[in-house]
N, CA, C and O of each residue as an XYZ file, in Angstrom:
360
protein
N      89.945    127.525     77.150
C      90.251    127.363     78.567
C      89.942    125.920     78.985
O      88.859    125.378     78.763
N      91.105    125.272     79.682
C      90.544    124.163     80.197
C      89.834    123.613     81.661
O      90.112    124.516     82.451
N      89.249    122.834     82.218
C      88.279    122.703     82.733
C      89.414    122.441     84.251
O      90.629    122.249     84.293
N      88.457    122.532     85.276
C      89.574    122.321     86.327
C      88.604    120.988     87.727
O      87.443    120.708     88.029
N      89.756    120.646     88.074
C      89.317    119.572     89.412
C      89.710    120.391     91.007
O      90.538    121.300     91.067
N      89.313    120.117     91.641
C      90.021    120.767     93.193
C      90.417    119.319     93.778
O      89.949    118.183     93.846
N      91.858    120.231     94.256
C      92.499    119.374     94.485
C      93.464    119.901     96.297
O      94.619    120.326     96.344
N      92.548    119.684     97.513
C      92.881    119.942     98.557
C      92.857    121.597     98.505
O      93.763    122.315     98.928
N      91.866    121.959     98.013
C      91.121    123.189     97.913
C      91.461    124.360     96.706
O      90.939    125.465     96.560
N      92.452    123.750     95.958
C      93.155    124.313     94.458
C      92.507    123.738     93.478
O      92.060    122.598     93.359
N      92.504    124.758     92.708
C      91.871    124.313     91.122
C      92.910    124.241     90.605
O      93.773    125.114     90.519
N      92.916    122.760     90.057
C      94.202    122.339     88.887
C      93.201    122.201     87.294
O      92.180    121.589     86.980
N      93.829    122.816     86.824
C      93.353    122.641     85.239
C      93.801    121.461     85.002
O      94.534    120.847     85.777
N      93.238    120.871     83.474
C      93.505    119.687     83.053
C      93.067    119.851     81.688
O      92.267    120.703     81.301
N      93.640    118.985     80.991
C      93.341    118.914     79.600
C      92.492    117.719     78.773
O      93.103    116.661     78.922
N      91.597    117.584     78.163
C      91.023    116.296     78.332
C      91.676    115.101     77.847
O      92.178    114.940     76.734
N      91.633    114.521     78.525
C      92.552    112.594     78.589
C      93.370    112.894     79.208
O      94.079    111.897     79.072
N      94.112    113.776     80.096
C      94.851    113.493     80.780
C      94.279    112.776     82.696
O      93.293    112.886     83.425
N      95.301    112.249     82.728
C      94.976    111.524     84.259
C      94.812    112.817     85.512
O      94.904    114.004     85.199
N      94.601    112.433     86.714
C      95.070    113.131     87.290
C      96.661    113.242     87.807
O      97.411    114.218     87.812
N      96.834    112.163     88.145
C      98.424    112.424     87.903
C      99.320    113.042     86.648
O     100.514    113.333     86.585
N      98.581    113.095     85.981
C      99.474    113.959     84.722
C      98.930    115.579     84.947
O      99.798    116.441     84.803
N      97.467    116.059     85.311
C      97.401    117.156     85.512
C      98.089    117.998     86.918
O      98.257    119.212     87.032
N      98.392    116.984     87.850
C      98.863    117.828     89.270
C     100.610    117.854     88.710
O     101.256    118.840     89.065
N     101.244    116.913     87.961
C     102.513    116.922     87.401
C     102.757    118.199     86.443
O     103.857    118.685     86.183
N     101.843    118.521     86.101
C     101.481    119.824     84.772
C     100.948    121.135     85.820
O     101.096    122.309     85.483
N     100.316    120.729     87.120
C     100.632    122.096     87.572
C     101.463    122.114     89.051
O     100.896    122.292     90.130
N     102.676    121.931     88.915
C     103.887    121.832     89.602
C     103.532    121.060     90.807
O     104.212    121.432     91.763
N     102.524    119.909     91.160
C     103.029    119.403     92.340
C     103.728    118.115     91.807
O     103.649    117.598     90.693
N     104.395    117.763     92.847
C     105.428    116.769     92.540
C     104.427    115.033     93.757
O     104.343    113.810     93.646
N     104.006    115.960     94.595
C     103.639    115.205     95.774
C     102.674    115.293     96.274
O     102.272    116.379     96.693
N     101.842    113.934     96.417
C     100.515    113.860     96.579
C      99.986    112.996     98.542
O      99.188    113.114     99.472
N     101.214    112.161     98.043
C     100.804    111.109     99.391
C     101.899    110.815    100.182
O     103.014    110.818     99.658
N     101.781    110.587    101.236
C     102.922    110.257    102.456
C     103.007    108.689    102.776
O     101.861    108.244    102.712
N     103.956    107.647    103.106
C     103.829    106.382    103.130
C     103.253    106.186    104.449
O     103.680    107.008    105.260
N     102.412    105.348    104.918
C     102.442    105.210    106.056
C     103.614    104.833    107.638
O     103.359    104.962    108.835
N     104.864    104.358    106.950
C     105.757    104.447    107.712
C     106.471    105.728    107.326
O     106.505    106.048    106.138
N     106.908    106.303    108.034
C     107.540    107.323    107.421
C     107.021    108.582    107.175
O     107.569    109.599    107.601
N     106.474    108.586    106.822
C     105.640    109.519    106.245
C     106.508    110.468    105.135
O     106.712    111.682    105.121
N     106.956    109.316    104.154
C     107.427    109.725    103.030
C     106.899    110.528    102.094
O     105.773    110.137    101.786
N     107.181    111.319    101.614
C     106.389    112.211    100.396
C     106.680    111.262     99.108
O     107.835    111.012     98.761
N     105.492    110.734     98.397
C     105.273    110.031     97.276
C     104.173    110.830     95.925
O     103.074    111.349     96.120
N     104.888    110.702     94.633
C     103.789    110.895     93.829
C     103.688    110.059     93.025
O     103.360    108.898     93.273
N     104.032    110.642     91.604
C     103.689    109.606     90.509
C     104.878    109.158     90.052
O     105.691    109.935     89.553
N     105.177    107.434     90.213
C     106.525    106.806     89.883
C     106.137    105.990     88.681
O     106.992    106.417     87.904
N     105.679    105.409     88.217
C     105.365    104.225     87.376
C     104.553    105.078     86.257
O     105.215    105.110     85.219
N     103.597    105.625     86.172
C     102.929    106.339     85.683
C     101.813    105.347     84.827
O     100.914    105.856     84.158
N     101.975    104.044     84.927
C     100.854    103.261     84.458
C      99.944    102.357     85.422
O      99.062    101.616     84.985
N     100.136    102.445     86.257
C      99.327    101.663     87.652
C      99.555    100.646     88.173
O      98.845    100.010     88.952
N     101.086    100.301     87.576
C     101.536     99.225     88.231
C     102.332     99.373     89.382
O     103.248     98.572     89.569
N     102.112    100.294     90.188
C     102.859    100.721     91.534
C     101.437    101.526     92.049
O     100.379    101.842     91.505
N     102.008    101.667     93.367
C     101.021    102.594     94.280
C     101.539    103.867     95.118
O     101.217    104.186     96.262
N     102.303    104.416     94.360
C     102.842    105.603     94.818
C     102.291    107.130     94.422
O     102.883    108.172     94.702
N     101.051    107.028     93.722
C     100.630    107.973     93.554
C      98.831    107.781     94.180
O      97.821    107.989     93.509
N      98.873    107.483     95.145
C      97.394    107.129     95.362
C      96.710    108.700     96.313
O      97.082    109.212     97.369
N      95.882    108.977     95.590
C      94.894    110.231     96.009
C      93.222    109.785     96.809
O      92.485    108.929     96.319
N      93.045    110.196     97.479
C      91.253    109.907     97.802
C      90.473    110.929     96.735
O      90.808    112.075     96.435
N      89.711    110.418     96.414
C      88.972    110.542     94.840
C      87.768    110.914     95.498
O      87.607    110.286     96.544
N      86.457    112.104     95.106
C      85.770    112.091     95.823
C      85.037    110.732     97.427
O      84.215    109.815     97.448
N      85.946    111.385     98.461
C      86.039    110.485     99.593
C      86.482    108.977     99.529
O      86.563    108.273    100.536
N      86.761    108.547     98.255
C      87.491    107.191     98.136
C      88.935    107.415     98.060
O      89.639    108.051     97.276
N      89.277    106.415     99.538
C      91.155    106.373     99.188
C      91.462    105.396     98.817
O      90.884    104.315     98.930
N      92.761    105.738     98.145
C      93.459    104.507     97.844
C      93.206    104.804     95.682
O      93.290    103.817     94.951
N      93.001    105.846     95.236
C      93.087    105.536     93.808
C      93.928    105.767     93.543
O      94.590    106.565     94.206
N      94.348    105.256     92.521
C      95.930    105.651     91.754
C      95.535    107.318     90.782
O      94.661    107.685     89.997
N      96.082    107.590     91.069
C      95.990    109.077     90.128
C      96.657    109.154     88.563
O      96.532    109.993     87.672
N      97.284    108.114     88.634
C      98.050    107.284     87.370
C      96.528    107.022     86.097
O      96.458    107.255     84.891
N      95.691    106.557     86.905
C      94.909    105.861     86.059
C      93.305    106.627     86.361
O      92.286    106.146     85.865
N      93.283    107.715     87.129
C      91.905    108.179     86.897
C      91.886    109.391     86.326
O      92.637    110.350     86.503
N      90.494    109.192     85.275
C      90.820    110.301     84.445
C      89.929    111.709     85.528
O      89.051    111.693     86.391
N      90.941    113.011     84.719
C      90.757    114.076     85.087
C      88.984    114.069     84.778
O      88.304    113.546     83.896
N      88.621    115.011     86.099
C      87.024    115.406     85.611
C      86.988    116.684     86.179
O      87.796    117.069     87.024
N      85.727    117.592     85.566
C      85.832    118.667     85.715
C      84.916    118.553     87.217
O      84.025    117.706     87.282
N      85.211    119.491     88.441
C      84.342    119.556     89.811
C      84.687    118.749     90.172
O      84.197    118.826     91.299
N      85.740    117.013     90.160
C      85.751    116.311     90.997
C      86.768    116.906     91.908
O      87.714    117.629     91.595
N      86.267    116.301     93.584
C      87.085    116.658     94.699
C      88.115    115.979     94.620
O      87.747    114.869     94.236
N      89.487    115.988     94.792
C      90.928    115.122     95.065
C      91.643    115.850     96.337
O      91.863    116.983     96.766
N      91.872    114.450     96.676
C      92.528    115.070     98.733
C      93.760    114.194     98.099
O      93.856    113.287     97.272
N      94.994    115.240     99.249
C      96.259    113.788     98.883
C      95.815    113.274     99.961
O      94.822    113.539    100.639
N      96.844    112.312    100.097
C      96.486    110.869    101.008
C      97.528    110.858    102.543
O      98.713    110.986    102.236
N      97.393    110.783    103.454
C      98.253    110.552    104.390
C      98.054    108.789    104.769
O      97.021    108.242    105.155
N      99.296    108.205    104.532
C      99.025    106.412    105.275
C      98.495    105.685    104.025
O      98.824    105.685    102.839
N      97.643    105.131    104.675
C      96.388    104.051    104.342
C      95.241    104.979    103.183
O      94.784    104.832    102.050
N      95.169    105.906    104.245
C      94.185    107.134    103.549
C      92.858    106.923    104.222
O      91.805    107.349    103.747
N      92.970    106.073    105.641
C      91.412    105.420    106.312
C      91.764    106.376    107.574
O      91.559    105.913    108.696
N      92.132    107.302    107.483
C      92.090    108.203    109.250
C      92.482    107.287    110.134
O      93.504    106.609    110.247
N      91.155    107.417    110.946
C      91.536    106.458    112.360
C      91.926    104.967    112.083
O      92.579    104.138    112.717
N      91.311    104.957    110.962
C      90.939    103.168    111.112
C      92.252    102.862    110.507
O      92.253    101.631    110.529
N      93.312    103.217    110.009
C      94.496    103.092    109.869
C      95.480    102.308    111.001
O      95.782    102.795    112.091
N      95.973    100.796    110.429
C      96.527    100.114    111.733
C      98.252     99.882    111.155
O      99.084     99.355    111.894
């Protein structure tokens, strides 16, 4: 059995070395974050971290690429709306 992260209150399994963007892609979400104009639905495009379209808040840090952080077992993952700073979003 593999180990799982919560992810906006879901347990996504993961396999070890995979990213988190490869485990939420492996359990059917497509979409993590909204652009701040728009409020586009964005996930994982590049899949190596040279874009920012897959950015998740990582226990309470926004702005990580999900491309490039590895899966852990118990860590919290929120998707992102904007900036990913709430209010302080300009």
């Amino acid at each position: 059995m593999s180990d799982s992260f919560d992810f906006d209150g879901r347990a996504v399994p993961f396999d070890a070395g995979q990213s988190i963007g490869a485990a939420l892609l492996a359990a059917g979400v497509a979409s993590w974050r909204t652009t701040r104009r728009g409020a586009r639905p964005r996930g994982l495009f590049c899949g190596i971290g040279v874009c920012f379209d897959c950015l998740v808040t990582v226990e309470d840090r926004p702005n990580q690429r999900a491309c490039l952080v590895p899966a852990r077992a118990r860590l919290q993952v929120r998707s992102q709306d904007g900036t990913g700073r709430g209010a302080l979003s300009v």
